[in-house]
N, C-alpha and C positions, 0 to 999 in steps of 0.2 A: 571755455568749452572743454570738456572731457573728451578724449578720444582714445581708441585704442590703437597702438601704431607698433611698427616694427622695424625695428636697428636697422638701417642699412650700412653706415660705415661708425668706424670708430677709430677719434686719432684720440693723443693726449687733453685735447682742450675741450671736444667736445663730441655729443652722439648727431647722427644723422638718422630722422628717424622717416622712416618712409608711413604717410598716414593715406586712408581711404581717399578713393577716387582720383590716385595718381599725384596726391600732395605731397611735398617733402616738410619736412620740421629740422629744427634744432634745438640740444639740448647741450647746456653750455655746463660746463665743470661744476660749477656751483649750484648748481639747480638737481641734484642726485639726491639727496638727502642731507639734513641738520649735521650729523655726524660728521659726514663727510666732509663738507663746510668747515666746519672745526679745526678739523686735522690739518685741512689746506692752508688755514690761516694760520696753525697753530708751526707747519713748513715752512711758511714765508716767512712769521714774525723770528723764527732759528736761526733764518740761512741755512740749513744744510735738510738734508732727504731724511723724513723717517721711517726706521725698518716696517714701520706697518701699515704705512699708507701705500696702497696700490693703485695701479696707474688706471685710468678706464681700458687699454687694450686688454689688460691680465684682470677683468671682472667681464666685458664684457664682448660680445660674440655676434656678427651677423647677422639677423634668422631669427632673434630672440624677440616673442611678445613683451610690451610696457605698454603701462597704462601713463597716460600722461594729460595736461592741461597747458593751454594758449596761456600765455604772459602776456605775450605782445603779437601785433602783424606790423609790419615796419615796409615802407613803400621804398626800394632804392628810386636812386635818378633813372634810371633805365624803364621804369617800370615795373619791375621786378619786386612779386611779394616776397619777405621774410619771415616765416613764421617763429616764432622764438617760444620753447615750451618746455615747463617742467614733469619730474619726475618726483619731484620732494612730497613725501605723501600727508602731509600739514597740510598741504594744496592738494592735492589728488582725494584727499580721504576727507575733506574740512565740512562736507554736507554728515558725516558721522558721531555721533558721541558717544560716550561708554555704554551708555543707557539703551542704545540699537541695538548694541553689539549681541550676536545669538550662535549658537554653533551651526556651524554647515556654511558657513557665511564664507567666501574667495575674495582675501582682500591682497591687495599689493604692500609690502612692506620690505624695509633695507634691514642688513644689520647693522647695526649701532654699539655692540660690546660684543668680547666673544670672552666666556665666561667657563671655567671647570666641567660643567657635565650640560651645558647648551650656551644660546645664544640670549640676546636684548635684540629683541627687535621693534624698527620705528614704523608704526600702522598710523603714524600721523593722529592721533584719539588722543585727544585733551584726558589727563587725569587715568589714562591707561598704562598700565605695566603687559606688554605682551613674551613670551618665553617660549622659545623653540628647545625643548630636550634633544640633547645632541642623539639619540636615537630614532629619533623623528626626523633627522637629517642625513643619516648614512647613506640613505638607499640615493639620493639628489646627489651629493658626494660625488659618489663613486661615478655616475652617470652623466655628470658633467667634464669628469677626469681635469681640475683645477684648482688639483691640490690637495690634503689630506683636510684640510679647513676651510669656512666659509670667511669670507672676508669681509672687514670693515668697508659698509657702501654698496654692497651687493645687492642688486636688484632679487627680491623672492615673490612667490606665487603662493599666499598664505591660507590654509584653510585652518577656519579657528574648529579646534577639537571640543575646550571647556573654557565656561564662562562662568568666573568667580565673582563676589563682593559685588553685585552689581554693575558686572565690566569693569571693573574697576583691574583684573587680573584674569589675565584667557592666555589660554596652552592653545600654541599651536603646532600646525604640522606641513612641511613639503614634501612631504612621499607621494612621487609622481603619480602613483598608480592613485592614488584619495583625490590627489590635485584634478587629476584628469578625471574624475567620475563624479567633479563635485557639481551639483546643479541647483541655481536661487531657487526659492520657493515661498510661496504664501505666507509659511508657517517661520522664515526671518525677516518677517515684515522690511521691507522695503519701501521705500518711500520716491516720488520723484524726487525730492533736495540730497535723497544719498544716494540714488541708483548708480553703477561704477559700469563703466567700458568692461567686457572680456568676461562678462558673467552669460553664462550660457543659461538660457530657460525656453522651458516648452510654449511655443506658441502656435497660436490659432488664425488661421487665413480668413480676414473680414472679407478683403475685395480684391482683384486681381486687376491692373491696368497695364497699357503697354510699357512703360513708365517703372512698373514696382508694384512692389504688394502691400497693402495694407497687414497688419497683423497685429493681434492682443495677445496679452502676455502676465504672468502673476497677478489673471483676475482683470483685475482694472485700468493695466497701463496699455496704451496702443505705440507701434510707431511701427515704419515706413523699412521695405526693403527695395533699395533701387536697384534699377536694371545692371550695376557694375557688380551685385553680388546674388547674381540666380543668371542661372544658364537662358538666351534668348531661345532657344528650343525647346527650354521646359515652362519658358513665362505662361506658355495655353495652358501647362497639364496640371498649373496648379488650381484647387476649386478651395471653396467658401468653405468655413469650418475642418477643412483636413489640418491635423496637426502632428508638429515636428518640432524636430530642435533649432534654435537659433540662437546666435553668438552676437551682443550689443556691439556696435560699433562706436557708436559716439549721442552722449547729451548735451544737447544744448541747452546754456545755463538759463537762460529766459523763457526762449519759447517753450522750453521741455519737450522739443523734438526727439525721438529715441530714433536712431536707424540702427539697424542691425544685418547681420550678413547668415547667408544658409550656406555657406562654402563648408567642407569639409574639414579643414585643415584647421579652422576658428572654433570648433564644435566640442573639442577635447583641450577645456585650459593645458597651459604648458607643452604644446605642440609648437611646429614650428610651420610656416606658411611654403609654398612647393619655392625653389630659384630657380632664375634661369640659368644655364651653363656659361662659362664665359666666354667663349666661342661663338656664342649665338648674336650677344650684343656687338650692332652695327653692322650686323647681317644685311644683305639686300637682297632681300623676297621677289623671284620674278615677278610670280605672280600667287596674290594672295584672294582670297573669294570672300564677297560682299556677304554676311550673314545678319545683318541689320543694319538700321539707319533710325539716327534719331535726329529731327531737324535742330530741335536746341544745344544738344551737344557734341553727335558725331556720330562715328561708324564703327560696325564689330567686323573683324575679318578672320578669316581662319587662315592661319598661315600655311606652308608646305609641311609642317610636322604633322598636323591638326591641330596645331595649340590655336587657341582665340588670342586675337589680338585688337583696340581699341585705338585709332585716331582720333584726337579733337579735331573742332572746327575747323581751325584754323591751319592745320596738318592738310586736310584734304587737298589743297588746290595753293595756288602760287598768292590769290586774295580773293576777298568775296567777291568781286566781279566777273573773274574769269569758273566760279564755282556753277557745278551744274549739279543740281541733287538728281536729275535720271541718271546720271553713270554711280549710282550708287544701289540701285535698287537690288535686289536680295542675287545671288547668285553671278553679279557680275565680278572681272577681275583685275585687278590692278596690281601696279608694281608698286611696294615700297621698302623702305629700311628700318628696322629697329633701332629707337631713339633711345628707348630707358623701358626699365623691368618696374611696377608697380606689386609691390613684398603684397600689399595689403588687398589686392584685387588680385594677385595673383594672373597678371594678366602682364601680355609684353606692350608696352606703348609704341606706335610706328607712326611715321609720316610720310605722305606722298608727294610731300614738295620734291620737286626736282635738284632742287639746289643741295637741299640734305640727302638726296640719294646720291648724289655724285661728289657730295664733300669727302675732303681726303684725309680730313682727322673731325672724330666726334665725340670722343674723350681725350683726357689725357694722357691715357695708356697708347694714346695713337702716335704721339710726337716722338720723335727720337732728335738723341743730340745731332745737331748739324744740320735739322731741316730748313728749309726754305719758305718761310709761311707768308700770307698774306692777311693783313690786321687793319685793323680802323683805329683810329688814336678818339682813344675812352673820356684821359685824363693829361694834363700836366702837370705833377707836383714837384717840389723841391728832388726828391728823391731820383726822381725820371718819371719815364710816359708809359702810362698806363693802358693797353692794346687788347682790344677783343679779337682772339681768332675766331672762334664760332659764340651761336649763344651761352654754350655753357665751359668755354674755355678763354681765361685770362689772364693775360703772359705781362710782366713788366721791363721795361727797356732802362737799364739806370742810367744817369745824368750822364756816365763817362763813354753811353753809346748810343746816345744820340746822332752822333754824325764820325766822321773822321777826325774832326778836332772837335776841342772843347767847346761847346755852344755857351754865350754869357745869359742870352738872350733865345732860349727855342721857340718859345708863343710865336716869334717872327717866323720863324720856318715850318713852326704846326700848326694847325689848326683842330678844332676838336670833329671829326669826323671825319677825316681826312683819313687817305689807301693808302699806306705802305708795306714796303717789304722788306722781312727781319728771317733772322737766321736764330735758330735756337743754340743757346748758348749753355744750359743747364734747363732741365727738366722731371722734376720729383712726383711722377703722379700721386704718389700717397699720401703728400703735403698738397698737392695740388700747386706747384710751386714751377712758374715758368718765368726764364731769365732769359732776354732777350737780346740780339742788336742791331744798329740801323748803320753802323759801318758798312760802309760800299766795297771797299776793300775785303772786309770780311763775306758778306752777303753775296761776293760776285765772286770768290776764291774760288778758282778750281782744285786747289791743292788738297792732298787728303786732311782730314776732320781727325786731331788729335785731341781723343776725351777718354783713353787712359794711358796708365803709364805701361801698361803691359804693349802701348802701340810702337810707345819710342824706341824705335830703333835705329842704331846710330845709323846716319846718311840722310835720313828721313829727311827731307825738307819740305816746309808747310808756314803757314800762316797764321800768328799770331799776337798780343797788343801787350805792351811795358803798361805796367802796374808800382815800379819803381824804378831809380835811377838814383844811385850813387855814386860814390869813390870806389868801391868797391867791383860795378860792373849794372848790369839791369835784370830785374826779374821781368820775365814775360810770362803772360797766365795764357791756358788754350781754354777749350771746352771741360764742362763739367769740374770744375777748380783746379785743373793740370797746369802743374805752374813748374816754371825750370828758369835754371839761374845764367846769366852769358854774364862771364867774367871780363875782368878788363882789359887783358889782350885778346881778348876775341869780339870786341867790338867794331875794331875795323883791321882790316891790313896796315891802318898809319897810326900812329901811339894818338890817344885820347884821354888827355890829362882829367878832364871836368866832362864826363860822360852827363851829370844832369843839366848840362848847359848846353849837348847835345839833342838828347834822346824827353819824350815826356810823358809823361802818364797819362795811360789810352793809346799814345802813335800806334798801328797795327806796322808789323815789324814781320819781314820772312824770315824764319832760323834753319839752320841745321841742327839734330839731336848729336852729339858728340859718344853722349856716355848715359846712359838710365840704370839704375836700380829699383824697379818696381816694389820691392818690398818695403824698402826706408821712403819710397814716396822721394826723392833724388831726379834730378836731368839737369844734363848738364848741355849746353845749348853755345852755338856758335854763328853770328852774323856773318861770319866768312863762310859762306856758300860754295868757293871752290877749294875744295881740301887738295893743298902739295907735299904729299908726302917726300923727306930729304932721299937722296941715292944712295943705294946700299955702300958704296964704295967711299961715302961721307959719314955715316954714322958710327959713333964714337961708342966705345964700353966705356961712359964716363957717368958718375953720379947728378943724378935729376936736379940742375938748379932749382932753384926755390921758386923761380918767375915763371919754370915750365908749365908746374903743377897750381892749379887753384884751387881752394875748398871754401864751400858756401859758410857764411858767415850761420854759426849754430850747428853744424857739422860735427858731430862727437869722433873721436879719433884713439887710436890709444897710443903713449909713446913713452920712450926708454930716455932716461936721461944720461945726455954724452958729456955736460962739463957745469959745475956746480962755480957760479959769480957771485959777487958779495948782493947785485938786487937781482936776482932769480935762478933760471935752469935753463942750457940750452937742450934741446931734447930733439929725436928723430921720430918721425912719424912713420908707427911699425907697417901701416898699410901699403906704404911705398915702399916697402924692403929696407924701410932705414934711411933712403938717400934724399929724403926734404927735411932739410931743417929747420928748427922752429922755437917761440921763446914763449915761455912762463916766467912773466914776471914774480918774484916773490909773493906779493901783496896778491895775487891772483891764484894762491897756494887752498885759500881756504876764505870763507866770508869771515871767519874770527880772525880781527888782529890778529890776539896773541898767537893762534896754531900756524898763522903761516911763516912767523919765525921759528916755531917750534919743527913742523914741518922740511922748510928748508934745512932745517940742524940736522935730522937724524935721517933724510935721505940722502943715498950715493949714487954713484955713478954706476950706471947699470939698471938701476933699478926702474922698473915697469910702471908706469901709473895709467891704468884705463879707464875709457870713458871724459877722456876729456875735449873742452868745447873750443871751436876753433871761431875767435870772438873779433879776429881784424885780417885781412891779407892784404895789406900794401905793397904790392912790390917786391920785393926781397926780405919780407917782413915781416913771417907768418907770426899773430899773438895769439896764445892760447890761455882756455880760463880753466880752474877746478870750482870755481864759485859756484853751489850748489843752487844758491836763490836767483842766481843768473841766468845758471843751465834749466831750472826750471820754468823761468819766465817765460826763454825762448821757445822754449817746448811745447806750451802750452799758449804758446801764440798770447803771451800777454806783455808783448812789446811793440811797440811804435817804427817803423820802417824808413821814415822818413817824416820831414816837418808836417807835412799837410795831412798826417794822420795824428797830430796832437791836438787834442781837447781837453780842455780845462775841466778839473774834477777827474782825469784819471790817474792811478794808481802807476806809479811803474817802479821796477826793479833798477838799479844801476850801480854805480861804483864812485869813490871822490876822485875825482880827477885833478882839481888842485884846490887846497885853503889859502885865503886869502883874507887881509883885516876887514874887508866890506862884506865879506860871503865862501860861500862853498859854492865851485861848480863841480855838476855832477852831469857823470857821462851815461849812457844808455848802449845797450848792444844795439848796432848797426850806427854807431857814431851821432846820434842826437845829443846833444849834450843841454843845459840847463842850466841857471843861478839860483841858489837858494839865499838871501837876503840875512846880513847878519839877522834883522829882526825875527826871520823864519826860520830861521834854525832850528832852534830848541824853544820847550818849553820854559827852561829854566833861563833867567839875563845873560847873557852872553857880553864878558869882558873880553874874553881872547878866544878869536873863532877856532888860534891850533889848541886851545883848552877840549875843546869838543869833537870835533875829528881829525881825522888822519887820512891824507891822500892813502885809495886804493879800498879804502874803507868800505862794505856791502850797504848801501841804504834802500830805506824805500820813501820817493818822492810821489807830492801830492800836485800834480801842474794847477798853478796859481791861474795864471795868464797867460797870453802867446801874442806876441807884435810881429805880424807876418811879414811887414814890410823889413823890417829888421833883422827879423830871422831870431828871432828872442825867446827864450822861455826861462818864465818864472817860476819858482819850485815851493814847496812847502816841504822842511823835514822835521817839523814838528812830530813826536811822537801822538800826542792827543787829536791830528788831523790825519795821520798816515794809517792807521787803523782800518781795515775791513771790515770790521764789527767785530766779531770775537775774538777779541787782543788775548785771550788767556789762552785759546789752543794755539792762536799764532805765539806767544813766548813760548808754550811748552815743545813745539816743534822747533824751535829755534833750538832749545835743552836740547833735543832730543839730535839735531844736528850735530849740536857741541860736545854730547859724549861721544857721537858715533866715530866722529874724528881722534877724539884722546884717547877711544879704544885701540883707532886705527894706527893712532902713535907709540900705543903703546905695544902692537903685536911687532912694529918694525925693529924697537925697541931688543925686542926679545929675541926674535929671530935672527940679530945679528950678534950675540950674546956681550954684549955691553958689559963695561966696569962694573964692579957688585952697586956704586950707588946709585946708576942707571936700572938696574935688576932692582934694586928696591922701587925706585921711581914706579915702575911699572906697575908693582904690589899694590900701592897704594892708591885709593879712589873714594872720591866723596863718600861719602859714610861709611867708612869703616872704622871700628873700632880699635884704639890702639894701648895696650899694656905702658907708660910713659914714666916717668924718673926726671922731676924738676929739677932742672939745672942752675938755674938761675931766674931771680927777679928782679927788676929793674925800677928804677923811680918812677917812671911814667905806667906802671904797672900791667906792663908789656913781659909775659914771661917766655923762659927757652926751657928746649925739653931735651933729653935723651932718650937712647932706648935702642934694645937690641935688633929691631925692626925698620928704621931710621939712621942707622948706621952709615956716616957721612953726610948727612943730611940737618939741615938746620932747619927745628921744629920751632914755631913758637904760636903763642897765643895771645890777643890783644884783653885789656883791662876789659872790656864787656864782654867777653867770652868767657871768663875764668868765672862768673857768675858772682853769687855769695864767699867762693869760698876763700878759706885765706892759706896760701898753699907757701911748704917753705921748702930752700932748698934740699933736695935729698928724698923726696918725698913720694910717692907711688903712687900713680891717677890714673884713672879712665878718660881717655878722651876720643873726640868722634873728627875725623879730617872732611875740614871744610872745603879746601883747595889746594891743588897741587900745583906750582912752578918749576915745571922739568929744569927751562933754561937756567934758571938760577940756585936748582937743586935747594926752593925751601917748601914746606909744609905748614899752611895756616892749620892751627884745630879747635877746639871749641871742649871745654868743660860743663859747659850748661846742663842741668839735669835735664831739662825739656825736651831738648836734643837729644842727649844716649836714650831716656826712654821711650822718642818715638820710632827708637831704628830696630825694626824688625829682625 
């Protein structure tokens, strides 16, 4: 069925389209047009965004006419229709072929190419080329103000100008002012199998009923205006043969039903329909006055503005039993509330149920975090329980708040229609997204509702549930994802060695806030509820032991190094004035082997390194990381917390912790650690696992398996399984890490003005060209080099680098450096003509 409908909402996935007589629709991503389609698949099969696919919030708007067609009606469990509808004009346009096609003709089309001096656009017409001149489009442009161009997937309003080759090629035009003046006619022959929603044409009043009007239209077609689109005080004044404009509303594909609408706002294509304010919706109307009654459908009312408003049936009265049609009769008055705005009637929907005049939320702009709601249990899935608050609001309870402790078993304790009472826990009305919980403890908290961080303020004591529990302390999450960390001497007044042997994920837990930084998204949280501060006459001017202070595991820090060890740095941490000390092991210098020796060699004492990650606090223990692919993992929330958030097939970032002749185990920020299987190792047979890596070593493991009972994970460090998909931008950032470092070694280099063969060192970088004087060659046809540039330095070249040539001592080359070994002060380089002529 064709209809013509009008956007109500718009997220990423899909349109909400509001249709005639108070219906709603849906239009799902892929159902916009061919093109578009395209591009989205052409996104997914990349993995990554492309610069010119645009999202549906930036093409589309509120308020805006489409024409559109029924795919599907889909019945839920509840009752409840779905109507599922496209926009793709293959389908909206498919009763047209070239051979119709005539100028003056409003059809709907996307764009599909944006091309030099106009567009490509899709009218859905087998064997048609259609062509919008970008002059024909400036005046739409500017007046939609979305950008200096029309975009790929954009809904247009097309009036064809010329019709070439027998349709085979038509110029068209969107200049509002043509769009809105365009009207069908006789003379583009129209047909019932291609008549289109939204075409405006003069028609003729056959017969007048209380019901709707009959009316003919282009000669020969009739169809039907019901009472949702003519004023019920003009239904008498219309008579037989007066004629006027009227706007199609919808065909139906069988019967050839035409209804059409005489509303104003529908009369002038490319207009927009009146809204209502958003202040108005959920209104409660004392009292509103009876201006019609229809026993089949319902009642018209005029509200306290003047606006008309419409109740169905089933709105009037609490059920048809207790319905009386005399309290309805024309002039009398009643209370109700605004339920919902119909775009396409232009009309406010209300009900006079009782129940919805004194419900306390009736969207989800109504809930806020921390309310109190009362719900009926919908569903139980693995996930959690799924809770209707009203009819058109549904909120989910996940598995970990079901109850106070972990349920194995909820079916025992739920039933599906059963009352309860939940607390809102997160609430997105733009997503439509409500997160709920049936914690008692939380639900019956009087304590204040912390859902941001701008609330934490230190002292503040409140209510909230561990989400983890380590060695390290517990995190607890609040409202709205406010999560904050209680270190390990703040979990009780008495030392607790094995806090996850304590504490478990979900427990609901009272904290005090210690310390917040709202902007880094930071709190820092205390189960010790009564704070003792020491006497002034005890407090010491002594440097911060290390056990004082704690910092959240992934904490970036910046600090100074006070004493350089043959395996790392100890260093102070500059936030605390210096006085918490802290260790960078070598190997934790950089994800390259070789730079974190290199690294270690040419920093001193003194010197500053910022931005680094504070990756263990044991006790007296603080370890700190420069691992860039670590620090990013954390970062980006692409690490594991704890066992019971590993799943087999994910990806994660870690470190070698030790090689061993059966395997590598490999460790994870926040202390998960792993086995990789000699067999899994490498791609390549594995004879000796220390042949392939090196404790400390940056990998990326692929989790095999997990033996919960054991506490076991199985790794995969295969290179051909550890892959994201695009292993070639992943190596070239890997490159692009590794110079960024040997740049970074080499400014250190300089600025502490080093030996001249240091000062050379630094000159020197993958492709450069160097002036060189063969010094020697060797049997194995391994050559050395000189030169004034390399001065203290041993250059040399291997047998397949030297190329064809046959070079002898004494002798004067071009050659191009491969690699540089600061530590060992040598220079690989490369003679290959391949090489010097592709280095720019």
């Amino acid at each position: 069925m064709l209809l013509l409908g009008c956007i109500k909402e718009v997220s990423d996935y899909e349109l909400v389209v509001s249709l005639p007589n108070g219906l709603s629709g849906f239009v799902p991503v892929t159902q916009i047009s061919d093109a578009y389609s395209k591009m989205l698949s052409k996104q997914v099969a990349q993995g990554e965004l492309l610069e010119d696919l645009n999202s549906l919030p930036d093409m589309y708007s509120p308020g805006t006419l489409v024409r559109c067609i029924v795919t599907s009606v889909e019945k839920s469990a509840d009752g409840r229709r779905s109507i599922k509808l496209s926009l793709d004009p293959r389908k909206v346009n498919k009763g047209l072929n070239a051979s119709a096609l005539a100028s003056g003709m409003l059809l709907s089309g996307f764009v599909s190419s944006v091309e030099d001096h106009g567009y490509l656009i899709d009218i859905g017409v087998s064997g048609t080329h259609a062509f919008l001149p970008r002059q024909k489009a400036q005046n739409y442009i500017k007046a939609v103000k979305r950008g200096p161009d029309l975009k790929i997937g954009q809904n247009l309003n097309c009036v064809i100008v010329e019709v070439k080759n027998g349709g085979r090629v038509v110029r068209l035009s969107i200049d509002r002012s043509e769009v809105a003046a365009s009207l069908a006619t006789e003379q583009q022959n129209w047909t019932l199998s291609n008549l289109l929603p939204g075409l405006v044409v003069k028609a003729r009043v056959q017969k007048v009923a209380p019901l709707g009007i009959k009316v003919s239209f282009l000669s020969s077609f009739t169809g039907i205006v019901d009472f949702m689109h003519m004023d019920p005080e003009k239904s008498t004044n219309y008579s037989p043969h007066q004629v006027m404009k009227a706007c199609i509303l919808s065909v139906h594909p069988t019967s050839k039903v035409v209804r059409l609408t005489l509303r104003q706002s529908f009369l002038h294509p490319g207009g927009s329909p009146n809204q209502l304010s958003n202040d108005r919706m959920g209104a409660v109307v004392e009292e509103s006055t009876v201006k019609a009654f229809y026993k089949q459908f319902g009642a018209f009312f005029e509200l306290d503005d003047g606006t008309l408003a419409f109740a169905r049936l089933k709105h009037l009265s609490k059920n048809r039993k207790s319905f009386k049609p005399g309290a309805f009769k024309a002039g009398c008055k009643h209370k109700c509330r605004i339920i919902d705005y119909s775009l396409m009637d232009e009309m406010c929907i209300v009900s006079l149920k009782y129940k919805v005049i004194e419900a306390r939320f009736l969207q989800y702009q109504d809930i806020h975090t921390g309310d109190v709601v009362q719900g009926k249990v919908l569903a139980l899935k693995p996930i959690g329980m799924q809770v209707k608050v009203t009819d058109g609001i549904r909120g989910l309870v996940p598995s970990m708040h079901l109850a106070d402790v972990i349920l194995k078993q909820p079916e025992k304790k739920y039933n599906i229609g059963d009352e309860v009472q939940c607390r809102v826990l997160e609430c997105n009305p733009g997503g439509k997204k409500l997160i709920l919980t049936l914690k008692k403890s939380l639900v019956q908290s009087k304590l204040p509702v912390l859902s941001n961080y701008e609330d934490a303020k230190p002292g503040l004591i409140t209510h909230g549930f561990v989400v983890c529990a380590k060695e390290f302390g517990c995190i607890v999450k609040f409202y709205n994802d406010v999560k904050g960390l209680v270190p390990k001497n703040e979990l009780s007044s008495e030392p607790i060695s094995c806090p996850d042997k304590v504490f478990h994920d979900g427990q609901v837990v009272k904290v005090m806030v210690l310390k917040c930084e709202p902007q880094q998204e930071r709190l820092l949280l205390s189960f010790r509820l009564s704070s003792k501060p020491a006497p002034e006459d005890k407090k010491e001017c002594t440097p911060k032991k290390t056990e004082e202070v704690k910092y959240q595991i992934g904490e970036m820090v910046d600090v100074k190094v006070l004493k350089k060890k043959h395996n790392g740095l100890q260093v102070s941490i500059l936030e605390d004035e210096g006085n918490v000390i802290a260790w960078i092991p070598t190997v934790h210098l950089s994800d390259f082997v070789v730079n974190c020796k290199l690294l270690w060699h040419c920093l001193r004492e003194g010197d500053v390194l910022p931005r680094v990650m504070c990756l263990s606090d044991k006790g007296e223990h603080i370890t700190l990381s420069r691992k860039s692919a670590v620090i990013s993992a954390v970062q980006e929330e692409q690490v594991v917390r704890s066992f019971s958030e590993i799943q087999p097939g994910m990806l994660l970032t870690g470190y070698v912790r030790n090689v061993m002749p059966f395997g590598v185990f490999v460790e994870f920020p926040f202390g998960v650690t792993g086995l990789a299987p000699k067999v899994s190792m490498s791609d390549k047979f594995v004879t000796d696992t220390k042949d392939h890596f090196v404790v400390g070593q940056t990998v990326i493991a692929k989790v095999m398996s997990i033996d919960e009972e054991k506490q076991r994970v199985l790794l995969n460090l295969k290179v051909s399984e550890c892959s994201s998909g695009d292993s070639a931008a992943e190596s070239f950032a890997l490159l692009n890490q590794y110079f960024k470092e040997m740049k970074e070694i080499r400014n250190l280099l300089r600025r502490r003005g080093e030996p001249s063969v240091a000062q050379g060192l630094c000159e020197l970088v993958p492709g450069k060209e160097l002036q060189l004087v063969v010094q020697d060659v060797k049997e194995d046809g391994t050559a050395l080099f000189s030169g004034s540039c390399v001065t203290g330095l041993t250059v040399t070249a291997t047998r397949y680098h030297l190329g064809d040539k046959n070079i002898v001592p004494g002798e004067k080359t071009k050659a191009l450096v491969l690699h540089v070994d600061a530590l060992t002060s040598r220079v690989y380089v490369s003679l290959q003509e391949e090489l010097l002529k592709q280095r720019p």
